[in-house]
Every structure is written in C-alpha cells, then in structure tokens.
C-alpha positions in Angstrom: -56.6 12.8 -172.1 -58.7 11.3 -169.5 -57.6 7.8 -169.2 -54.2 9.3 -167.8 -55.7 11.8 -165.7 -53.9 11.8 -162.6 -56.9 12.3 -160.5 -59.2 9.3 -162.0 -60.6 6.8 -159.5 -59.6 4.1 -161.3 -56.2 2.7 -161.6 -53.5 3.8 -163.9 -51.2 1.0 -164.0 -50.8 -2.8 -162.8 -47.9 -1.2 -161.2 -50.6 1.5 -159.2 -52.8 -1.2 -158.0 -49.8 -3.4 -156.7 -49.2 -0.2 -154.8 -52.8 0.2 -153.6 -52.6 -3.6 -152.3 -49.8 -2.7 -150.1 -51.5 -0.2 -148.4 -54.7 -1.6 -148.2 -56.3 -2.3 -145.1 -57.1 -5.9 -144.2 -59.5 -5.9 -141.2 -62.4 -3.6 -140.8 -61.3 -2.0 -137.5 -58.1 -1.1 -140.1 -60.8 0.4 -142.6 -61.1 4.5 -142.5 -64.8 6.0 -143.4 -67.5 4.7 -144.6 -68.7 4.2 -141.0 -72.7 3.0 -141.6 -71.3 0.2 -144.5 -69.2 -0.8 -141.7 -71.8 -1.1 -138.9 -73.5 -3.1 -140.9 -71.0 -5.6 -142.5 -69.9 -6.2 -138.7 -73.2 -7.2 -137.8 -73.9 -9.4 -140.7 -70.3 -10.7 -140.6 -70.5 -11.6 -136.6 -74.3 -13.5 -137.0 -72.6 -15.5 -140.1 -69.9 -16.7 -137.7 -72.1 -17.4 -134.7 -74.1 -19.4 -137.4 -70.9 -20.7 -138.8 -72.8 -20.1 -142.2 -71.2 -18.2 -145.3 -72.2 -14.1 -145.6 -75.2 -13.5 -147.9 -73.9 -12.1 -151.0 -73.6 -8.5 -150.8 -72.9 -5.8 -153.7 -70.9 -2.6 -153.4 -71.6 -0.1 -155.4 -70.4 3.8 -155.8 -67.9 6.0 -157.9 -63.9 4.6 -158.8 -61.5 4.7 -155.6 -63.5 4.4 -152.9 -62.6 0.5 -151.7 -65.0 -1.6 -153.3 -62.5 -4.4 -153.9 -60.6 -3.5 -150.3 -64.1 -4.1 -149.0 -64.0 -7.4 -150.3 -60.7 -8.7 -149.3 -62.0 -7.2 -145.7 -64.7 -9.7 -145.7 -62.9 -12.3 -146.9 -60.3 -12.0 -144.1 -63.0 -11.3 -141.5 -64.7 -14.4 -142.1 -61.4 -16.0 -142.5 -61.9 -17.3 -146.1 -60.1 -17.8 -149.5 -61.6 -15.0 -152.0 -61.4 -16.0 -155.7 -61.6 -12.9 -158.0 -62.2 -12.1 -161.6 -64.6 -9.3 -163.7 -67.4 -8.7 -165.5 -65.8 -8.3 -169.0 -63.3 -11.6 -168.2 -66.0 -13.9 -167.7 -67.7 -14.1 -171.6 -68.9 -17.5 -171.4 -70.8 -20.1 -168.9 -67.1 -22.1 -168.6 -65.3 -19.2 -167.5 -67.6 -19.2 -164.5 -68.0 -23.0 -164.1 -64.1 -22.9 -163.9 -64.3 -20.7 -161.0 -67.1 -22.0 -159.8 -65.5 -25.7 -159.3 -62.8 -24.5 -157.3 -64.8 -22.9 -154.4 -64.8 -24.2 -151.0 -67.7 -23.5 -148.5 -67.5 -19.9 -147.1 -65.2 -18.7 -149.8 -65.4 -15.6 -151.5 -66.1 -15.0 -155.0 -65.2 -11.4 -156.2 -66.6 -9.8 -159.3 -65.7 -6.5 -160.3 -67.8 -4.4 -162.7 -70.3 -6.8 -162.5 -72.5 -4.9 -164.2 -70.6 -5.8 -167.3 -71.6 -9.5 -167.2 -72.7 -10.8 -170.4 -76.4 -12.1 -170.5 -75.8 -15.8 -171.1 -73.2 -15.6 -167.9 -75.6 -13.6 -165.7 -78.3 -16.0 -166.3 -76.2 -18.8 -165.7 -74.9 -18.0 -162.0 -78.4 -16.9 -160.9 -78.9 -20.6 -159.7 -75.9 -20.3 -158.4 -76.4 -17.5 -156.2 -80.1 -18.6 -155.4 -79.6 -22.8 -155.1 -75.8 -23.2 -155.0 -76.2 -25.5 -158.5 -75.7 -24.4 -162.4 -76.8 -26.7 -165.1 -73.9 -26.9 -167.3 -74.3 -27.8 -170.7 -71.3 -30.4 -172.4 -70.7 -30.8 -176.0 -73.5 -29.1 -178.5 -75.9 -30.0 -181.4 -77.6 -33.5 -181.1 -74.6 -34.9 -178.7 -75.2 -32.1 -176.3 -76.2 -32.8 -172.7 -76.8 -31.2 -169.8 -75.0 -31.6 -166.4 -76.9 -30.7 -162.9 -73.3 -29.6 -161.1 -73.7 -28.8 -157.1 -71.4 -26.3 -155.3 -70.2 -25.6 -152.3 -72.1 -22.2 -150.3 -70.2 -19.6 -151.3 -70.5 -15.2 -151.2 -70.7 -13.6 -154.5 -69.3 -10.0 -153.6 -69.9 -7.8 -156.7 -68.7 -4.3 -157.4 -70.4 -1.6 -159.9 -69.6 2.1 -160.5 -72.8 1.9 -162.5 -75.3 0.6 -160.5 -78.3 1.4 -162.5 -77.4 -1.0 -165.2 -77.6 -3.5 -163.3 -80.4 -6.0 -164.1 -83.5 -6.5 -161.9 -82.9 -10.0 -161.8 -79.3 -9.8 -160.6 -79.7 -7.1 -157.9 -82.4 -8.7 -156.5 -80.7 -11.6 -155.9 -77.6 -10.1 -153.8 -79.1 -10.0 -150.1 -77.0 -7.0 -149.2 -76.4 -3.8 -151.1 -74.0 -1.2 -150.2 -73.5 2.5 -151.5 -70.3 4.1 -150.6 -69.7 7.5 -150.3 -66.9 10.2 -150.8 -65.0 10.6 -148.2 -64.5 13.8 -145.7 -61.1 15.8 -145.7 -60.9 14.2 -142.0 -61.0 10.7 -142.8 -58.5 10.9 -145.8 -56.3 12.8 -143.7 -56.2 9.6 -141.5 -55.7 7.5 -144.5 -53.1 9.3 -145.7 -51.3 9.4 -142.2 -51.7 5.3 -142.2 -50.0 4.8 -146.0 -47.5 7.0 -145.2 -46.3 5.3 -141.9 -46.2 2.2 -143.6 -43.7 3.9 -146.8 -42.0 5.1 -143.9 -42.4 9.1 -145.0 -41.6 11.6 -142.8 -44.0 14.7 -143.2 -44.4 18.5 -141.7 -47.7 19.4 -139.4 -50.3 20.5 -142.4 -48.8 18.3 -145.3 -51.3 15.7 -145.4 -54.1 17.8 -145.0 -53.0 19.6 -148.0 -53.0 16.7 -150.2 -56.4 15.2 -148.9 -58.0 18.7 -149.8 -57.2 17.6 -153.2 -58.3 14.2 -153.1 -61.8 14.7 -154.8 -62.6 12.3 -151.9 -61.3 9.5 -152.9 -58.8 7.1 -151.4 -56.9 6.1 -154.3 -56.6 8.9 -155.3 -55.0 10.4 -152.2 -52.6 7.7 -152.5 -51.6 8.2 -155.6 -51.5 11.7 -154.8 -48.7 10.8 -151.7 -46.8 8.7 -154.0 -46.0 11.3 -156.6 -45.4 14.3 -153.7 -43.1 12.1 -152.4 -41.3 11.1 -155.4 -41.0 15.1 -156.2 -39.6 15.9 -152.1 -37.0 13.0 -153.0 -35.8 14.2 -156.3 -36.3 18.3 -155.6 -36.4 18.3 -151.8 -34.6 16.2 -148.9 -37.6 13.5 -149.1 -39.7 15.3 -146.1 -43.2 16.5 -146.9 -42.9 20.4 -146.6 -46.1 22.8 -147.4 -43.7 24.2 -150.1 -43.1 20.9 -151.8 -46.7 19.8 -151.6 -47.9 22.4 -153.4 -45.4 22.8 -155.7 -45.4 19.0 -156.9 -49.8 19.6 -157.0 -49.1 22.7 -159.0 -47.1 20.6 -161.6 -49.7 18.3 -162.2 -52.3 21.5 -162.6 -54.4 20.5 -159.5 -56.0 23.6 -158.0 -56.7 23.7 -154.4 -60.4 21.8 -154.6 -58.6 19.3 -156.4 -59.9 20.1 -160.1 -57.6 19.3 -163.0 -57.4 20.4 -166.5 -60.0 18.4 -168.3 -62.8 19.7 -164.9 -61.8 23.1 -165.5 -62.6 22.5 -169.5 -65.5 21.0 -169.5 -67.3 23.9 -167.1 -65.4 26.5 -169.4 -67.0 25.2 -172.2 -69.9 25.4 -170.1 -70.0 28.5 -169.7 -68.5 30.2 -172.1 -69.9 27.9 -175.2 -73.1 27.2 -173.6 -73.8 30.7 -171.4 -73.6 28.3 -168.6 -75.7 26.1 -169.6 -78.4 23.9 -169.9 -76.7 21.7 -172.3 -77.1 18.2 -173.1 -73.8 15.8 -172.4 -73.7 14.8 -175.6 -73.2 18.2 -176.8 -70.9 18.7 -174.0 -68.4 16.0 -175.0 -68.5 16.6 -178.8 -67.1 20.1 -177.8 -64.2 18.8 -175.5 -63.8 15.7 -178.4 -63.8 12.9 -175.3 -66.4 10.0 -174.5 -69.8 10.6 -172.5 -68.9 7.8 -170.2 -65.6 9.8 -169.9 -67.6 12.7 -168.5 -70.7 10.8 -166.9 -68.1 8.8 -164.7 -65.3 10.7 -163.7 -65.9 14.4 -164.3 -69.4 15.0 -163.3 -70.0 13.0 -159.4 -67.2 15.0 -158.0 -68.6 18.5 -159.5 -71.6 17.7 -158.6 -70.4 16.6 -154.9 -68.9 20.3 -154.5 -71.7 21.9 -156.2 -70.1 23.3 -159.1 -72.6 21.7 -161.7 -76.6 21.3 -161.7 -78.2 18.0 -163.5 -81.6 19.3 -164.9 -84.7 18.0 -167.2 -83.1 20.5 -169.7 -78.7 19.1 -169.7 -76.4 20.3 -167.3 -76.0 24.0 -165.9 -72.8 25.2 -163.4 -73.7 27.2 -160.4 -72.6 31.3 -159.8 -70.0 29.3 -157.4 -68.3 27.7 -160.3 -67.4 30.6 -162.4 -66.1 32.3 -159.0 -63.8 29.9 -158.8 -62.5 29.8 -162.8 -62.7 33.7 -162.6 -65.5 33.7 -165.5 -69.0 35.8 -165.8 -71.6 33.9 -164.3 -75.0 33.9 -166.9 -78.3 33.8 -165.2 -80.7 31.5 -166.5 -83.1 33.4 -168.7 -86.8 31.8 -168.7 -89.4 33.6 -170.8 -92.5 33.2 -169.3 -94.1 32.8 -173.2 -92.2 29.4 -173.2 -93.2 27.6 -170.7 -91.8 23.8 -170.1 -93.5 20.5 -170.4 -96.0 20.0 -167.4 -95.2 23.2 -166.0 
C-alpha cells in the first residue's frame, strides 16, 4: 500500500525520476528554498574555486524529496566538474568502489545515495580515500594474495541519507560539511511549481498552483508529481488548463485532503485513536495493526505529521494532538495520568 502511495518522497518509477531530471534545477541561483544550505554551499563552493582546490566532501541529509541528489548535480555543475554516481546498497564489495574510484578525475564528484546503507567492509575501505586520497586494494586471496597501495586523484564524496542517525561515527566525521534540509514553505513550492510548469509548457488559472503546493507535504517531488497527474486529468477531463475545479477534483481522486494527508495518514491516526484512545502507543504496535513495515511508518508517515502537528513522539509511543481528531472528525481522548503511577524519574 505504501510503496505506491502517491504522496511518498521517494520515487515511484524510473520513468518519475527521468521526469524529475528534467525539471531539475542546475545552478544554485536556479535552486528554490533551502536558503541557509545555499548560503553556505556558495561560500564554500566560491573559496574552492579561488583556491582552484576540489569542495570538501559534504553530506546531505533530511526526509525523501527534498533535492539531496539535485543538490549534488548543483555542485557538480557549479564547480564545473564530472559527477560519478552510484548507492549504498550497489556498492557490496571493495571493487565496486575501486571501479569507480579509478575513473575519477581531480575535482570530480562522486555521488552516493543512501549512504548510510554502505556495507562495513566498503565503508572502511573509502575512509582512506576520503581522508588521504589512497585505498589499499587487496588482489588475489589466500597465500597468493597481495596488497596494492592505489593513489587517486582529489575528488568530493557527496553522500545522501534519509536516516542520518545510522550513520557511523567514523564516516560522518569524516565528511567536512553536513547539511540538513528542511520541508519546504507553501511559498517556495508555489515557485517551484510555477518553474516546472513553464518548462512543460502548462497553462494554469490564478490560485491553481497554490492549491496543489498546499498538498505537497512540503516536498518538491512530490509537488511535481502532484502537477504531472493534475495535468494529465485537465487533458483527458478538461481542455488541458489548470482550473480550481480540476485541481481539486483530480486531488480528490487520489483521496488527498486539503493538508495533503492520504489514506494510509488518515489510518494510521484512526487507529490511533480509536484503537489506542489516542495514544501512547508503541510503533510496533502501531504497524502490526495497519499490517505494514515500521520503516514504512518511521519514514514516510510520521515527519510530515509530526511537521503539522498532528502526532506527539513521547518516552511512552506516539500520541495525536486534539488538532488531529478535529480534522478526521473523531473524539479527542485526554491523556489520563494517575497520580498513584508515577513514571520513571519522575
């Protein structure tokens, strides 16, 4: 149910994230949001080329959607470099990196996505890389086996996590520049949204796009993706211009309410509420009941209810908030506390 879910940060299709490239920016004065990242990436890209020296690596890190990877084909571009990319669960062994490795010019960029998902054996194998620009490479095994001191070329590792707190100690301290994007504003995906559709050449009514970016869970791809099915709906049911009526009937067909919650938010804080009196209750409780994964919910359900304030992380599991069942038209449970049970270092 969830891999499908039309308003996921991550990408549906190989088809969706040809899409994305298309409309992604390539320059950072092209880049919407995100304004303090970009402040500093300007800086640290304009001292690199004054030093004519590669960027230190950097690591971005945040929910699905929000331009991780466009962030590194900015920086590529911006310091006028080739960028190289691949991801934490393609690279297995020490040659799948040594293969990239070996083809990197100085001041190229080598992009890894998830790296978080790096194997052990591969993480501790780049970590000269990143610190002395050398691996030790080991040919051949058992009593023929040697071991090869291999030099590269200065290079920036750019890495990209949605879960930056399994990240090993050894690997984030070893990326000089760490980056936490954000959700975006209504505003600034309104000025996303007004860029892709100039470039697919989409004619749109005063108020359309703002509609569609109040459903955007703050999230550029998914604003995107968003615009592409609206406009596939206003070509088949409509004349192919954005009209308030066709807008919210094509977000009404996909069961997105106006704060941009879809099916599978709405069940998991009914069950909230109406299995668990609104809570506390443990995730893994929480996802038993719904029958989907706790990276599932941890991932993509929770940061965006707990962005708008519709669910409370405690010691105790998760509770939802008297604005919650407002909107989902449900009783709202007060947390009852006996005072004869008190909590753990209370």
């Amino acid at each position: 149910m969830a891999i499908d879910r039309i308003i996921s940060g991550r990408p549906l299709s190989e088809a969706e994230v040809r899409f994305n490239v298309s409309l992604r920016p390539k320059y950072l004065d092209e880049c919407v949001g995100q304004c303090n990242v970009k402040e500093k990436l300007s800086i640290a890209i304009a001292a690199a080329r004054q030093r004519a020296e590669p960027l230190e690596h950097i690591l971005f890190y945040g929910p699905p959607g929000l331009g991780k990877t466009t962030l590194a084909y900015v920086v590529a571009n911006e310091m006028e470099a080739n960028i190289r990319c691949s991801s934490g669960p393609a690279l297995t062994k020490q040659g799948d990196v040594m293969g990239l490795l070996s083809n990197i010019n100085t001041g190229d960029v080598l992009f890894i996505d998830e790296v978080h998902r790096l194997s052990t054996p591969v993480e501790e194998f780049i970590y000269p890389a990143m610190e002395e620009f050398k691996v030790d490479f080991t040919v051949d095994s058992g009593l023929h086996a040697k071991t090869i001191n291999f030099p590269l070329k200065r290079f920036t590792l750019v890495g990209a996590t949605t879960r930056a707190g399994l990240l090993s100690a050894p690997l984030r301290s070893r990326f000089g520049m760490l980056y936490h994007l954000d959700f975006y504003n209504a505003e600034e995906l309104t000025a996303i949204l007004v860029r892709s559709a100039e470039l697919l050449d989409l004619k749109c009514e005063d108020g359309t796009l703002e509609l569609i970016a109040d459903r955007s869970r703050g999230t550029p791809r998914v604003a995107n993706r968003l615009l592409k099915r609206v406009r596939d709906y206003a070509q088949v049911k409509g004349k192919g211009v954005l009209s308030t009526t066709i807008v919210e009937s094509s977000l009404a067909m996909e069961q997105i309410d106006p704060l941009g919650l879809d099916e599978l938010d709405r069940a998991f804080l009914r069950a909230l509420v109406s299995v668990y009196d609104g809570g506390p209750a443990g995730i893994d409780a929480i996802a038993a009941t719904l029958g989907e994964e706790r990276d599932t919910l941890e991932d993509v359900v929770e940061p965006y209810l707990l962005q708008i304030g519709f669910l409370r992380r405690t010691n105790r599991g998760r509770e939802v908030t008297e604005k919650t069942c407002r909107h989902l038209g449900l009783k709202y449970h007060k947390n009852k506390r006996t005072g004869a049970q008190p909590e753990l270092f209370e």
